[in-house]
Residue frames as qw, qx, qy, qz and C-alpha x, y, z in Angstrom:
[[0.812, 0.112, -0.572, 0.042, 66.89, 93.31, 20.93],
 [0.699, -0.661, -0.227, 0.153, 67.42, 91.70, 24.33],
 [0.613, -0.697, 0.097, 0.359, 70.09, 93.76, 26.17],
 [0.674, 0.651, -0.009, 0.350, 71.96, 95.32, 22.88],
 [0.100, 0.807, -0.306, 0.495, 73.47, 98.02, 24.90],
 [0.324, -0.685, 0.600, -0.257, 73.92, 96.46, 28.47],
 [0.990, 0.032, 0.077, 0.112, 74.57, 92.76, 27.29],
 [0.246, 0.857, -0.452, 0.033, 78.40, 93.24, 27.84],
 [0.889, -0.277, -0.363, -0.023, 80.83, 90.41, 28.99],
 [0.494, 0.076, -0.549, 0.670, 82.35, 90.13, 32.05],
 [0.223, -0.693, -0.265, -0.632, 79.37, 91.28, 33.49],
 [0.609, -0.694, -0.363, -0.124, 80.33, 90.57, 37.25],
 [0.438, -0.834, 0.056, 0.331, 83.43, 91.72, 37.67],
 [0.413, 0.691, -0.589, -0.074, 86.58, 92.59, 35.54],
 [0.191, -0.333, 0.915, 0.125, 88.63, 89.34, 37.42],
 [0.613, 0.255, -0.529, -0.529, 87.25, 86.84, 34.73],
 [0.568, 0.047, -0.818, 0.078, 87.82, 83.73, 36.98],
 [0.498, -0.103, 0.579, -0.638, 85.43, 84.35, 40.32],
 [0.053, -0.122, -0.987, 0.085, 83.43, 82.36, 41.08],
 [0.239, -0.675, -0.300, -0.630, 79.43, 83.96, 40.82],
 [0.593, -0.680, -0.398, 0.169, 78.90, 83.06, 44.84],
 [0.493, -0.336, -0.133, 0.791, 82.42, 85.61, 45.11],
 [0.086, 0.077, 0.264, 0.958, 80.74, 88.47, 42.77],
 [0.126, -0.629, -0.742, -0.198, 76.81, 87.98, 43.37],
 [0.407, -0.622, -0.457, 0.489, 76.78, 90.33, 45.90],
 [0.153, -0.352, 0.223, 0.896, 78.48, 93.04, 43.94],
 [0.049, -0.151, -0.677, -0.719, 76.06, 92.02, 40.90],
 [0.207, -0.294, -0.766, 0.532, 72.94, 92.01, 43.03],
 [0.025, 0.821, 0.351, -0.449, 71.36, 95.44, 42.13],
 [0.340, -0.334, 0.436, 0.763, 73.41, 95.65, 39.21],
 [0.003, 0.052, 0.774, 0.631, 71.11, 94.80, 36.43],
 [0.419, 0.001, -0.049, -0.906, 67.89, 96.34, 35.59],
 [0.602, 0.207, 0.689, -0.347, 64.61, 94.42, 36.64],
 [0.488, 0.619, -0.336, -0.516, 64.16, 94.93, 32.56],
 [0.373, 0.547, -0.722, -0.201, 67.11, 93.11, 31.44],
 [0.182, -0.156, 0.967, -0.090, 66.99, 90.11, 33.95],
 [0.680, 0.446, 0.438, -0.382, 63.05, 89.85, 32.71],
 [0.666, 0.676, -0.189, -0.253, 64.35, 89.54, 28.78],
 [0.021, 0.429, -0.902, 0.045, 67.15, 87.57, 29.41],
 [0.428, 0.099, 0.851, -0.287, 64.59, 85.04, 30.97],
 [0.603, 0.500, 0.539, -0.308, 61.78, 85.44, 29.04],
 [0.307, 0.537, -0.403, -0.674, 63.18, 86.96, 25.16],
 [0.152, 0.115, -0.897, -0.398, 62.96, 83.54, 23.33],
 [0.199, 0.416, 0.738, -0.493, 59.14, 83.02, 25.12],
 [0.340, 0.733, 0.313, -0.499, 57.94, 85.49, 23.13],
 [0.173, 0.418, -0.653, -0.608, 60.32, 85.62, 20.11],
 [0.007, -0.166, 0.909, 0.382, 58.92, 82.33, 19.38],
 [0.283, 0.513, 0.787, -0.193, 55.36, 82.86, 19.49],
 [0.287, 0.494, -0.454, -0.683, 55.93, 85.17, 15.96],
 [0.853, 0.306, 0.377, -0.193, 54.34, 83.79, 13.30],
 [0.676, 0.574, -0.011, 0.461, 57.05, 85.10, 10.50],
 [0.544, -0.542, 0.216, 0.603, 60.49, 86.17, 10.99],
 [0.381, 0.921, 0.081, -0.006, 61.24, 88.72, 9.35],
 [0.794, 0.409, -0.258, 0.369, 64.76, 89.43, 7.74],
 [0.028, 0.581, -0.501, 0.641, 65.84, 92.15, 10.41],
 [0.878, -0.026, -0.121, -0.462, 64.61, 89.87, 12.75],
 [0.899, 0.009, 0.202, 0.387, 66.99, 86.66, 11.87],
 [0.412, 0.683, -0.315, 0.515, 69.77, 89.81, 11.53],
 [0.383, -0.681, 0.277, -0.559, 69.24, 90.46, 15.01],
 [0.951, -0.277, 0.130, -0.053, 69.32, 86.75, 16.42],
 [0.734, 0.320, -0.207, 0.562, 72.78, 86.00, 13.95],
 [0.037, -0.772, 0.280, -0.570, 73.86, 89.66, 16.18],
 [0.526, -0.621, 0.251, -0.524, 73.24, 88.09, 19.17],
 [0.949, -0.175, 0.185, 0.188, 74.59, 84.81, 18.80],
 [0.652, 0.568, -0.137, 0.482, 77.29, 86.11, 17.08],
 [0.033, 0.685, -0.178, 0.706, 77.77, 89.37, 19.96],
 [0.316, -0.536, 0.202, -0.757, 76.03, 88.65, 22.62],
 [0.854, -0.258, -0.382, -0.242, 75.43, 84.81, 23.40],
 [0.748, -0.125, -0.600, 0.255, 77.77, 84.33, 25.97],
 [0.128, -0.249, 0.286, -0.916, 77.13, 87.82, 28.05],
 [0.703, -0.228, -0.065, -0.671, 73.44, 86.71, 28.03],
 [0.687, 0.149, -0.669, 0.240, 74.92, 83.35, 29.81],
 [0.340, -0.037, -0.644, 0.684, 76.92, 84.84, 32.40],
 [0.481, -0.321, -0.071, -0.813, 73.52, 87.53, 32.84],
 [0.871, -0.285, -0.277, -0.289, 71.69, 83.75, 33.86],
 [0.710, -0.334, -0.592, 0.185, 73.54, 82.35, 35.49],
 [0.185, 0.168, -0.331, 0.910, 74.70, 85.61, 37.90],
 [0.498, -0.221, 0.113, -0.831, 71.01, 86.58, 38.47],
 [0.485, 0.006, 0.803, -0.345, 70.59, 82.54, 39.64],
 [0.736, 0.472, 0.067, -0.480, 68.40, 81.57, 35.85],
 [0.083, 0.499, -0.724, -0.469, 71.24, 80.02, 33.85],
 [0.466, 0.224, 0.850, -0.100, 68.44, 76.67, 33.71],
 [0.459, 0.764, 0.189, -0.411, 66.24, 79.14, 31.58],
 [0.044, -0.585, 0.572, 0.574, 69.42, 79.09, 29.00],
 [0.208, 0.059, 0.965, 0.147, 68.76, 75.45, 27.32],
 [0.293, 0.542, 0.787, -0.005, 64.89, 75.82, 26.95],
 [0.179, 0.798, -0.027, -0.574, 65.67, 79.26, 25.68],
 [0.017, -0.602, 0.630, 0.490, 67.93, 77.90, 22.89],
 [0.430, 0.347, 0.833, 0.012, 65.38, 74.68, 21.97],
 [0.301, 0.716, 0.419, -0.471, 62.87, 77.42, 21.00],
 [0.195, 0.821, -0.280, -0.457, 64.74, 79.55, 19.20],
 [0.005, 0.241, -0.775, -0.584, 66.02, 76.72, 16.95],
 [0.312, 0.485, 0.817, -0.006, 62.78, 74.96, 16.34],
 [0.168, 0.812, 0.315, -0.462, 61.88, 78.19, 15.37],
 [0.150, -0.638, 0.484, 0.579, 64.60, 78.59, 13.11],
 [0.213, -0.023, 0.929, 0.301, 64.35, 75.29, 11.57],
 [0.298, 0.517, 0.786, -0.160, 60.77, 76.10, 10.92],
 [0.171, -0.821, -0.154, 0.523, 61.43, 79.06, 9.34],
 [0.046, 0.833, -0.408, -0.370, 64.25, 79.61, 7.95],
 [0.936, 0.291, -0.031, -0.194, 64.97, 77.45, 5.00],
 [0.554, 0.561, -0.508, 0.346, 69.04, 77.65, 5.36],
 [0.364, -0.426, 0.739, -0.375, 68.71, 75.83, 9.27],
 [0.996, 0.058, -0.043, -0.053, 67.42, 72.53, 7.98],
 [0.528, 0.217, -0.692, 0.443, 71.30, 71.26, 8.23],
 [0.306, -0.247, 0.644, -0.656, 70.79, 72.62, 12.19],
 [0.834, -0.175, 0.320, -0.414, 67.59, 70.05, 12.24],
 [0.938, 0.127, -0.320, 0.046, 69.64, 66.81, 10.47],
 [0.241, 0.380, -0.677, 0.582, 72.86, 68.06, 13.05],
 [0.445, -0.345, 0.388, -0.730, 70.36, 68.03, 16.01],
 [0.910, -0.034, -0.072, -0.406, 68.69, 64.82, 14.88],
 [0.624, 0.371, -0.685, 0.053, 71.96, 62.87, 14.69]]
């Protein structure tokens, strides 16, 4: 799953309140050409699965549960944070299509 091990937060510096323009530099060469490609692109390809499978929709609940706001600061530090939104459309349409306990997520979305 995208970035299990280095999805961590506070990924640009320990002081929690820079600013990215005061930590880019430091972050810059920090993160593997890997990770900043699966950050960008993981929901691209998650959602062109035909069936989710249970481990699967364990791993997404992990990652929204663990990891969704590392994989944030990841975008917007490496300059992508636009990619966030049309990353998170996917993945619910996908859900909702899916998974039979996110229909509430498509009558909350529709309101």
């Amino acid at each position: 799953m995208l970035g299990h091990y280095e999805l961590k937060p506070n990924l640009g510096s320990n002081d929690r309140f820079k600013d990215n323009s005061a930590v880019r530099h430091l972050t810059q060469d920090r993160f593997s050409q890997e990770l900043t490609y699966a950050s960008k692109h993981w929901a691209t390809h998650l959602a062109n699965v035909l069936k989710l499978d249970g481990e699967a929709e364990q791993l997404l609940e992990d990652f929204a549960r663990k990891h969704l706001l590392a994989w944030l600061e990841l975008l917007s530090l490496v300059g992508q944070v636009e990619t966030a939104y049309p990353s998170l459309e996917r993945i619910g349409k996908l859900l909702v299509s899916q998974v039979p306990s996110y229909n509430v997520l498509r009558c909350i979305t529709s309101l």
